[in-house]
Biotite code that builds the C-alpha atoms (Angstrom):
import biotite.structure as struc

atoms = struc.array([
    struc.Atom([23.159, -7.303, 42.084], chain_id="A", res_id=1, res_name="UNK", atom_name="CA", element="C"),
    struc.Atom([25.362, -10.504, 41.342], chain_id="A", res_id=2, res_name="UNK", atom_name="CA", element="C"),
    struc.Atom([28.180, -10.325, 39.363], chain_id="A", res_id=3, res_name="UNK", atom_name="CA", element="C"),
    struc.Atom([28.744, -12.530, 36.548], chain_id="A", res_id=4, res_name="UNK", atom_name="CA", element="C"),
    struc.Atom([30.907, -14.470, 38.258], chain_id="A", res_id=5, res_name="UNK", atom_name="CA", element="C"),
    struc.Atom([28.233, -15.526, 41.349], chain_id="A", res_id=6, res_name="UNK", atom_name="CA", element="C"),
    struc.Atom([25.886, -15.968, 38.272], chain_id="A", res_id=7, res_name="UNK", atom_name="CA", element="C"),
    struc.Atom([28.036, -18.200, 36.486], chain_id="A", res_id=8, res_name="UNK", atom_name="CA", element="C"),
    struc.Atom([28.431, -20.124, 39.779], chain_id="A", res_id=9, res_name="UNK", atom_name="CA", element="C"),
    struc.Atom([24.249, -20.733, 40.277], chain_id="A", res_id=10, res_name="UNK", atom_name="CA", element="C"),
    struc.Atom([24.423, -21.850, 36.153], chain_id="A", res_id=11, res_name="UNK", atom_name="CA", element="C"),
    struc.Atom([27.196, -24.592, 37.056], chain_id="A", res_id=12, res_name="UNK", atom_name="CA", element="C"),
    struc.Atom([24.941, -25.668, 40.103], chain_id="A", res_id=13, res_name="UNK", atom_name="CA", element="C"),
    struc.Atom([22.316, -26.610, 38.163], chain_id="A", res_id=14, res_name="UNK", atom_name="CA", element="C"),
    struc.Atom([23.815, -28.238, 35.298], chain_id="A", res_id=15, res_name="UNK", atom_name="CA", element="C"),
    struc.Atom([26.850, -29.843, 36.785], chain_id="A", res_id=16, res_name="UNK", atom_name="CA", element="C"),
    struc.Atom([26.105, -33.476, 38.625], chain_id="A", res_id=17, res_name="UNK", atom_name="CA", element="C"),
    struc.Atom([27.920, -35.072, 41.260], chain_id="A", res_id=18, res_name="UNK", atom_name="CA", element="C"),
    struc.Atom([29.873, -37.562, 39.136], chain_id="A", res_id=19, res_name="UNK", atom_name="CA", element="C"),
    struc.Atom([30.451, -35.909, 36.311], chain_id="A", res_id=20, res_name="UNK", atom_name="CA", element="C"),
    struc.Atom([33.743, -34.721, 35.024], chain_id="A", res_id=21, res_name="UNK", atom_name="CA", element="C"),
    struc.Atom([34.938, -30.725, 35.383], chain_id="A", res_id=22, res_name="UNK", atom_name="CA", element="C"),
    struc.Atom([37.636, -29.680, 33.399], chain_id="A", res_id=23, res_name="UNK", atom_name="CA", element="C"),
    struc.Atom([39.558, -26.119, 35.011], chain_id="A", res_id=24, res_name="UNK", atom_name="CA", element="C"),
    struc.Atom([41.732, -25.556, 31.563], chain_id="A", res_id=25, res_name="UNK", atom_name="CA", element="C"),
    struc.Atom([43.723, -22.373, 33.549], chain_id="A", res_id=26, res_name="UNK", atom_name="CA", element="C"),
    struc.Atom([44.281, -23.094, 37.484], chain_id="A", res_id=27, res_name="UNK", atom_name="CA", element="C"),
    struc.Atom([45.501, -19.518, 38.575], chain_id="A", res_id=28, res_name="UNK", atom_name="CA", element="C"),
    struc.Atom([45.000, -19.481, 42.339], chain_id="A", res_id=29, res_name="UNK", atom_name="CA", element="C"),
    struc.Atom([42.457, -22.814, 42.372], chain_id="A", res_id=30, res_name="UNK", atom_name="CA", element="C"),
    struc.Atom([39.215, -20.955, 43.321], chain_id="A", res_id=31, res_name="UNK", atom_name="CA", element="C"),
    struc.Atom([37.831, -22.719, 40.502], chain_id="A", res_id=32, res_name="UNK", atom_name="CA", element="C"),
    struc.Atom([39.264, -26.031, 40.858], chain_id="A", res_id=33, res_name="UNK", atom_name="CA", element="C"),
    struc.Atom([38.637, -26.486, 44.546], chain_id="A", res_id=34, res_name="UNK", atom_name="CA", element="C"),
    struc.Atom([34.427, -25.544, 43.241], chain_id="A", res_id=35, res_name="UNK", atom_name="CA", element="C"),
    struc.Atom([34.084, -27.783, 41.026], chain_id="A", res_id=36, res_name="UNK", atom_name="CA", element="C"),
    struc.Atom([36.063, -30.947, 42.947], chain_id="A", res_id=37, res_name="UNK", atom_name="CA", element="C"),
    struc.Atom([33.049, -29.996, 45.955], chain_id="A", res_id=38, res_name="UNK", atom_name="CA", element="C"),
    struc.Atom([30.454, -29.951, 43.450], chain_id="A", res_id=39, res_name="UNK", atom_name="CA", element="C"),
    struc.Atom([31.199, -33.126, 41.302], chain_id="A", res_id=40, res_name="UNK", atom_name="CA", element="C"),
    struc.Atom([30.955, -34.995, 44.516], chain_id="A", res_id=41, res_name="UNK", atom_name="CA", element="C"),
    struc.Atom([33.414, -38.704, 45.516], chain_id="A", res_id=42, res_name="UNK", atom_name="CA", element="C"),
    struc.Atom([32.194, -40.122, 42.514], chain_id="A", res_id=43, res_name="UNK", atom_name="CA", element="C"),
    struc.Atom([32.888, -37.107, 40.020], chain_id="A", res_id=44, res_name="UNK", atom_name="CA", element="C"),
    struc.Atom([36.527, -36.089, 38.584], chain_id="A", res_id=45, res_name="UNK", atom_name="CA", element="C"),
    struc.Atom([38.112, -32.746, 38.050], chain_id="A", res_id=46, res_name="UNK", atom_name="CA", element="C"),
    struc.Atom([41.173, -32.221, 35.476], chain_id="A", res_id=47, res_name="UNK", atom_name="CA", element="C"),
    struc.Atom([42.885, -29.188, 35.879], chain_id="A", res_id=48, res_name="UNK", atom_name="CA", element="C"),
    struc.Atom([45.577, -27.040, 34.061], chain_id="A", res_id=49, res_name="UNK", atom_name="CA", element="C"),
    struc.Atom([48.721, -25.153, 34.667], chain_id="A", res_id=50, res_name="UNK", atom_name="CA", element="C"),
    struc.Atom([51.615, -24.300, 32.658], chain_id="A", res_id=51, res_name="UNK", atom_name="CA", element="C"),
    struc.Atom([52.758, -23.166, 35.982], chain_id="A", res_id=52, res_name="UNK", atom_name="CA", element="C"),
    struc.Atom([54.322, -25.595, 38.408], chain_id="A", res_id=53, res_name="UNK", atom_name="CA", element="C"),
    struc.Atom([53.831, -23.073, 41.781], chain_id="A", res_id=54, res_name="UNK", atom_name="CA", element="C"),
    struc.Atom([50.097, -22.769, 40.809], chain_id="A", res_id=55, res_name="UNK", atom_name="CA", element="C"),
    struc.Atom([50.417, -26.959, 40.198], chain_id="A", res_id=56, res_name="UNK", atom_name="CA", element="C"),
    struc.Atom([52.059, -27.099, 44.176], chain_id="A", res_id=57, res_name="UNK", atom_name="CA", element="C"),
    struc.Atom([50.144, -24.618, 45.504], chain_id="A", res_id=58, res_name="UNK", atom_name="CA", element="C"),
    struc.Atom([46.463, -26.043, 44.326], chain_id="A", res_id=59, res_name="UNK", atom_name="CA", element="C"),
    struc.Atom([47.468, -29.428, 45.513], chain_id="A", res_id=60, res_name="UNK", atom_name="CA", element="C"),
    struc.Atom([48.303, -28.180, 48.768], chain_id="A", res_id=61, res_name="UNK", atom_name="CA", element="C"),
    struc.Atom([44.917, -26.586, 49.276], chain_id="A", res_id=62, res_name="UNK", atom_name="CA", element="C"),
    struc.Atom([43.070, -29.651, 47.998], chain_id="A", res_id=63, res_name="UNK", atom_name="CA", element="C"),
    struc.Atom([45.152, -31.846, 50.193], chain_id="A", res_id=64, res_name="UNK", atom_name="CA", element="C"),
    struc.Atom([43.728, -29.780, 53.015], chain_id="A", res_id=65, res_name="UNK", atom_name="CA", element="C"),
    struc.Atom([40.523, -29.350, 51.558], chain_id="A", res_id=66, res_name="UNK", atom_name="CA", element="C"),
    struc.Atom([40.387, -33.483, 51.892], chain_id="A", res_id=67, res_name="UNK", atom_name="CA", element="C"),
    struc.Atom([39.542, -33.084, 47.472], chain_id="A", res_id=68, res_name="UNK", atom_name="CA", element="C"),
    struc.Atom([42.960, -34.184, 46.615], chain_id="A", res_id=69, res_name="UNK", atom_name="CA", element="C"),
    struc.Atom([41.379, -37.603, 45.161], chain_id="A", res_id=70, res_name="UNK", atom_name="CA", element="C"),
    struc.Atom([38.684, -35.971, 42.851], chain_id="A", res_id=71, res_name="UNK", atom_name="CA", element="C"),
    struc.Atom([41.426, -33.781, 41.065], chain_id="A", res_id=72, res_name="UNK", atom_name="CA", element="C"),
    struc.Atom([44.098, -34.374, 38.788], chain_id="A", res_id=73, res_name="UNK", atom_name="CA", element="C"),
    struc.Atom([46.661, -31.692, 38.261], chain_id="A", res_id=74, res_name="UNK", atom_name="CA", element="C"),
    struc.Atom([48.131, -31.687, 34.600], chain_id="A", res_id=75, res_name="UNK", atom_name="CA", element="C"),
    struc.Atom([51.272, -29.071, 34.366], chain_id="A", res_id=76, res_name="UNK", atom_name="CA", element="C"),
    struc.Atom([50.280, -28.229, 30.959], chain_id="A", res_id=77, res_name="UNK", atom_name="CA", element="C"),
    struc.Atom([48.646, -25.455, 29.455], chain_id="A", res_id=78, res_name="UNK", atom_name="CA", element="C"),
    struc.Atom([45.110, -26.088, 27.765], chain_id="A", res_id=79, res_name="UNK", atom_name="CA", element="C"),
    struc.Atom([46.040, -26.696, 24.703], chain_id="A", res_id=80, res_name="UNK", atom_name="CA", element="C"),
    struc.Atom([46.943, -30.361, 25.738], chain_id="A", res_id=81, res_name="UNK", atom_name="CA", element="C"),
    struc.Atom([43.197, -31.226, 26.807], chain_id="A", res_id=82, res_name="UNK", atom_name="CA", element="C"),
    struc.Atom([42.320, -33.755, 23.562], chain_id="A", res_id=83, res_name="UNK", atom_name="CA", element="C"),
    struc.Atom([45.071, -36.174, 25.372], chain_id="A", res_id=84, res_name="UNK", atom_name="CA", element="C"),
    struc.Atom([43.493, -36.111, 28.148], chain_id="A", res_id=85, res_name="UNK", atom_name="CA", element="C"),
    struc.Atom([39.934, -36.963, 26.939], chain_id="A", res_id=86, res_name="UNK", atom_name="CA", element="C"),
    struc.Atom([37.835, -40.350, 27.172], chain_id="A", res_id=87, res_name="UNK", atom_name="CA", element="C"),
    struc.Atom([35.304, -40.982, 24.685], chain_id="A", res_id=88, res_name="UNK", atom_name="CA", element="C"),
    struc.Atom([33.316, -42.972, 27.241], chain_id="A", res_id=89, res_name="UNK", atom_name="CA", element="C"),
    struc.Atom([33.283, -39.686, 30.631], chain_id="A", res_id=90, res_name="UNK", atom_name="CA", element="C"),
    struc.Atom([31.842, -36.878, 28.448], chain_id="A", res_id=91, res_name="UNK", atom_name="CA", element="C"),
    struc.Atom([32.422, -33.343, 29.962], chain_id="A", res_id=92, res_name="UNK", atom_name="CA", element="C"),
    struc.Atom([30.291, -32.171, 32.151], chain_id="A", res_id=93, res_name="UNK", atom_name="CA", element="C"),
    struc.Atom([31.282, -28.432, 32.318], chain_id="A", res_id=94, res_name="UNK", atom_name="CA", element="C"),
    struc.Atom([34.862, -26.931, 30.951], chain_id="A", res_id=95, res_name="UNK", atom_name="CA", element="C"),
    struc.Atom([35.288, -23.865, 32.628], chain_id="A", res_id=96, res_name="UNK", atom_name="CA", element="C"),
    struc.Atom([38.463, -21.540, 31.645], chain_id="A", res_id=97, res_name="UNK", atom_name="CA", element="C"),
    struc.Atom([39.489, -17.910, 32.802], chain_id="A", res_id=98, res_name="UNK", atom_name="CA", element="C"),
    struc.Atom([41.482, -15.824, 30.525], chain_id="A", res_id=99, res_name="UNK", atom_name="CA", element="C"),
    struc.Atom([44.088, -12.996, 31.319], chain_id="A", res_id=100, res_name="UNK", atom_name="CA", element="C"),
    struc.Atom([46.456, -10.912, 29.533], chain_id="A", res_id=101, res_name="UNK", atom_name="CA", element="C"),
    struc.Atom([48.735, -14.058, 28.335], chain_id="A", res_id=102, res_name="UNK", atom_name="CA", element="C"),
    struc.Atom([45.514, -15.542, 26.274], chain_id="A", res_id=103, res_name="UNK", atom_name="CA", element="C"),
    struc.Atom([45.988, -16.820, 23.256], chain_id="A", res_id=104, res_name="UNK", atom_name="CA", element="C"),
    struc.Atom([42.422, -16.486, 21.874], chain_id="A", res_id=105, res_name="UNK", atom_name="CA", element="C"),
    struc.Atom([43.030, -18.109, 18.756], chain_id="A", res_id=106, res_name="UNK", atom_name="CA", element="C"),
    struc.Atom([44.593, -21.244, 20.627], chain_id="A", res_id=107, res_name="UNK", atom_name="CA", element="C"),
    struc.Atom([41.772, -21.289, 23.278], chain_id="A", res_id=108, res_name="UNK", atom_name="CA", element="C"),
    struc.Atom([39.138, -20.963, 20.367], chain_id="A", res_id=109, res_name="UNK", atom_name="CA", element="C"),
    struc.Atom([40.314, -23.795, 18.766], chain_id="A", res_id=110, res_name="UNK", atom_name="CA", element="C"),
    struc.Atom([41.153, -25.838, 21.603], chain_id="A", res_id=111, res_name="UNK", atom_name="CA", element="C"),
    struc.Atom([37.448, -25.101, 22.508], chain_id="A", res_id=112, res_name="UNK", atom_name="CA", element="C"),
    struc.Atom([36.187, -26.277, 18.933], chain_id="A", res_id=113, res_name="UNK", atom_name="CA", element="C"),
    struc.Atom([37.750, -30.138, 19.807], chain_id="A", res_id=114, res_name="UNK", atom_name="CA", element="C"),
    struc.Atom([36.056, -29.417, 23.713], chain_id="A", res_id=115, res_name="UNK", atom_name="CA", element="C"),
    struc.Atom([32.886, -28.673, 22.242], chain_id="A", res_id=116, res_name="UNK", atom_name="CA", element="C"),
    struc.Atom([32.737, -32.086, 20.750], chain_id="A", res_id=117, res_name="UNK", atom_name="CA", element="C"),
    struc.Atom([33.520, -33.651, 24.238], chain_id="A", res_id=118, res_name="UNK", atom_name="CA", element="C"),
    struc.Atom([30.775, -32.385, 26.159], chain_id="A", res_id=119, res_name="UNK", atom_name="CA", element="C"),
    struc.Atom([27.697, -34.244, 27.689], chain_id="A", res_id=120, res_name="UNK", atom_name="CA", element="C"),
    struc.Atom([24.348, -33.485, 26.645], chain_id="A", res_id=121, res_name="UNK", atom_name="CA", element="C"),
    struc.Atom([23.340, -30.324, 28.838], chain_id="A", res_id=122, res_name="UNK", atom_name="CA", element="C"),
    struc.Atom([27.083, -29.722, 29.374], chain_id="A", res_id=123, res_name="UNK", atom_name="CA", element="C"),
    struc.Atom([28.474, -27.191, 29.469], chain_id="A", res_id=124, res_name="UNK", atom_name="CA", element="C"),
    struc.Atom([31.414, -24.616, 28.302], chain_id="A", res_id=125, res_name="UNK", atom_name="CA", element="C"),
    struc.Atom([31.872, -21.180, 30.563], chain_id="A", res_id=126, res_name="UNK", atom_name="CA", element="C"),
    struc.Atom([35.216, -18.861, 29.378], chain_id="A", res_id=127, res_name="UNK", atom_name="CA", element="C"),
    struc.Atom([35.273, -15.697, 32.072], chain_id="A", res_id=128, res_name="UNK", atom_name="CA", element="C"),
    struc.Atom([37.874, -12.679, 31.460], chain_id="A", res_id=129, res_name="UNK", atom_name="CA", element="C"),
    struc.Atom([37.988, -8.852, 31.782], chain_id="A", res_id=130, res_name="UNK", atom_name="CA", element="C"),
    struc.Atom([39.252, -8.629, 28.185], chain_id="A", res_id=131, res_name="UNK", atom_name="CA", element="C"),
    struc.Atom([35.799, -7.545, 26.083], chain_id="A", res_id=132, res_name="UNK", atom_name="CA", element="C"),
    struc.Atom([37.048, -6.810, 22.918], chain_id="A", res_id=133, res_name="UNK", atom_name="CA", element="C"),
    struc.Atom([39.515, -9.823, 23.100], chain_id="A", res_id=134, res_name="UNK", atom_name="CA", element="C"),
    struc.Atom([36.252, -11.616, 23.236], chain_id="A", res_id=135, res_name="UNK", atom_name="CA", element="C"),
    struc.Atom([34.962, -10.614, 20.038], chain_id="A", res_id=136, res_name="UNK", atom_name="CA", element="C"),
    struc.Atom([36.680, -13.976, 18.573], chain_id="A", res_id=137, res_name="UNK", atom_name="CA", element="C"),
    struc.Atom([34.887, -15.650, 21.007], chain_id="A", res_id=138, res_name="UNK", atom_name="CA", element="C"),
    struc.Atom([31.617, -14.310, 20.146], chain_id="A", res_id=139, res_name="UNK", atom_name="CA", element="C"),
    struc.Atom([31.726, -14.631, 16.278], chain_id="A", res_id=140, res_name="UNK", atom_name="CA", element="C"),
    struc.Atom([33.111, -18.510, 17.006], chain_id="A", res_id=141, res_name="UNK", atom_name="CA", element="C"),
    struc.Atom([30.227, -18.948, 19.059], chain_id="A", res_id=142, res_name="UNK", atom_name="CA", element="C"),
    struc.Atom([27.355, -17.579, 16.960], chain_id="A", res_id=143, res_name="UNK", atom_name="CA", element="C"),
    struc.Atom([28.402, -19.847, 13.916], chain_id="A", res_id=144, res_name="UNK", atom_name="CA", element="C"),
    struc.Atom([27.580, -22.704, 16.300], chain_id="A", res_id=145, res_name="UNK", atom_name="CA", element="C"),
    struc.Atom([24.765, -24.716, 14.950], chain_id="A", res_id=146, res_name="UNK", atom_name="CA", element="C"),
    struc.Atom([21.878, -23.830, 17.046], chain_id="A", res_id=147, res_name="UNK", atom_name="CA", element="C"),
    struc.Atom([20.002, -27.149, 16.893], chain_id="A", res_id=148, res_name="UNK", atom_name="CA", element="C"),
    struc.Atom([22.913, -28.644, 18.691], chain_id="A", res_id=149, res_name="UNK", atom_name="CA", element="C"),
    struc.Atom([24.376, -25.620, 21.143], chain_id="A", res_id=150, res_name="UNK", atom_name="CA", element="C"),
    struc.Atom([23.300, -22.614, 22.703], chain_id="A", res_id=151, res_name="UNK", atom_name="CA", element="C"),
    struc.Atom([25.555, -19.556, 23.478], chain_id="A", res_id=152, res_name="UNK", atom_name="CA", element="C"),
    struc.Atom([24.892, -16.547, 25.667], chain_id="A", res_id=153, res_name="UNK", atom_name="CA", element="C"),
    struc.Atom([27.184, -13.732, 26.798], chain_id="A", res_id=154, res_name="UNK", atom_name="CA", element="C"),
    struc.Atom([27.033, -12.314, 30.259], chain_id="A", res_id=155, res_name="UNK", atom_name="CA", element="C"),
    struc.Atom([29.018, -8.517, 30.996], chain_id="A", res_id=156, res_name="UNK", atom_name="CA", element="C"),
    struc.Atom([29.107, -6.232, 34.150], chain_id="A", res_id=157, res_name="UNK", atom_name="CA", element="C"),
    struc.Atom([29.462, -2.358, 32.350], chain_id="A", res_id=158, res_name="UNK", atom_name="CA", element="C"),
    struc.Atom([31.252, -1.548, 35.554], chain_id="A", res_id=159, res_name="UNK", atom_name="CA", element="C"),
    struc.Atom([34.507, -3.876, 35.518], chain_id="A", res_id=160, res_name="UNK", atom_name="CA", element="C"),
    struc.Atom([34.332, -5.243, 31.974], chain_id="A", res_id=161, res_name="UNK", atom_name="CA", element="C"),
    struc.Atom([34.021, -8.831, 33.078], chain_id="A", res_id=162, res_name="UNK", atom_name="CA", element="C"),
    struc.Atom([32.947, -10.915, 30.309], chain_id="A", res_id=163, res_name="UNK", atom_name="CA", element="C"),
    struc.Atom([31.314, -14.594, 30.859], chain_id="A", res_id=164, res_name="UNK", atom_name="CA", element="C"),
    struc.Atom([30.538, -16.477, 27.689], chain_id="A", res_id=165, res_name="UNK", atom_name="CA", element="C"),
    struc.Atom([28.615, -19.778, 27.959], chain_id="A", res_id=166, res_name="UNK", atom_name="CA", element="C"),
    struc.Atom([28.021, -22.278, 25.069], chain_id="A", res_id=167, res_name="UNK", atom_name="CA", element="C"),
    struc.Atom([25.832, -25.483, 26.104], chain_id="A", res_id=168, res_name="UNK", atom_name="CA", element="C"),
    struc.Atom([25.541, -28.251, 24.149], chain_id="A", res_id=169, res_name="UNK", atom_name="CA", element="C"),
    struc.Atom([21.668, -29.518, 23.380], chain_id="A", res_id=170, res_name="UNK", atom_name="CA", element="C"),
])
């Protein structure tokens, strides 16, 4: 069986284009970022966040020899800093962040409330993490969503606790 994660990865396929733009709001070892710059194609752009400059150097590094250093740009700022970063006219394709132990839920909920808003039609907004219960904020946010104008599903492996919540706007 797949896990949530190879799941998650087969969702993105299908809904995110080759010039649209990816946001990676938490750059940990650039798995993510380094997807979504191959998927969003030369005429596509990825924005990507770290608080932490050694993920920052080490992500470039790999895109550099990846040959994706030009559809990325590396912000050393945490997530919370996204609305600066926004242009009304390249809605968001896909926003895709991975939480840990350091999550602020609050501050990623409502950094996700002004994301929301930024999204494309069919775009989407995929938060991964192996905290369940943390997610619980999550959840509630995302049921009070309107439905004509977003859908939200949860995905969970009983086995490691990884929890993949997805929220698409219509």
């Amino acid at each position: 069986m797949r896990s949530p994660q190879d799941l998650i990865q087969m969702i993105i396929g299908e809904y995110l284009q080759a010039g649209d733009l990816a946001i990676d709001s938490n750059i940990k070892a650039g798995d993510i970022t380094r997807f979504l710059a191959a998927r969003v194609g030369d005429d596509g752009h990825v924005i990507s966040f770290s608080p932490d400059k050694a993920a920052i150097d080490a992500v470039a590094s790999s895109l550099f020899l990846s040959g994706l250093t030009a559809r990325v740009e590396l912000i050393h700022r945490d997530i919370s800093a996204l609305a600066e970063y926004l242009d009304p006219t390249e809605p968001i394709g896909l926003i895709m962040t991975q939480t840990d132990e350091h999550t602020d839920f609050d501050q990623l909920a409502q950094t996700m409330r002004t994301a929301l808003l930024a999204l494309k039609k069919n775009g989407l907004l995929v938060i991964i993490g192996y905290q369940p219960a943390k997610f619980a904020s999550l959840k509630t946010f995302a049921a009070k969503l309107p439905s004509e104008s977003f859908d939200a599903q949860i995905y969970q492996s009983l086995q490691s606790d990884e929890t993949t919540l997805i929220i698409q706007r219509r």
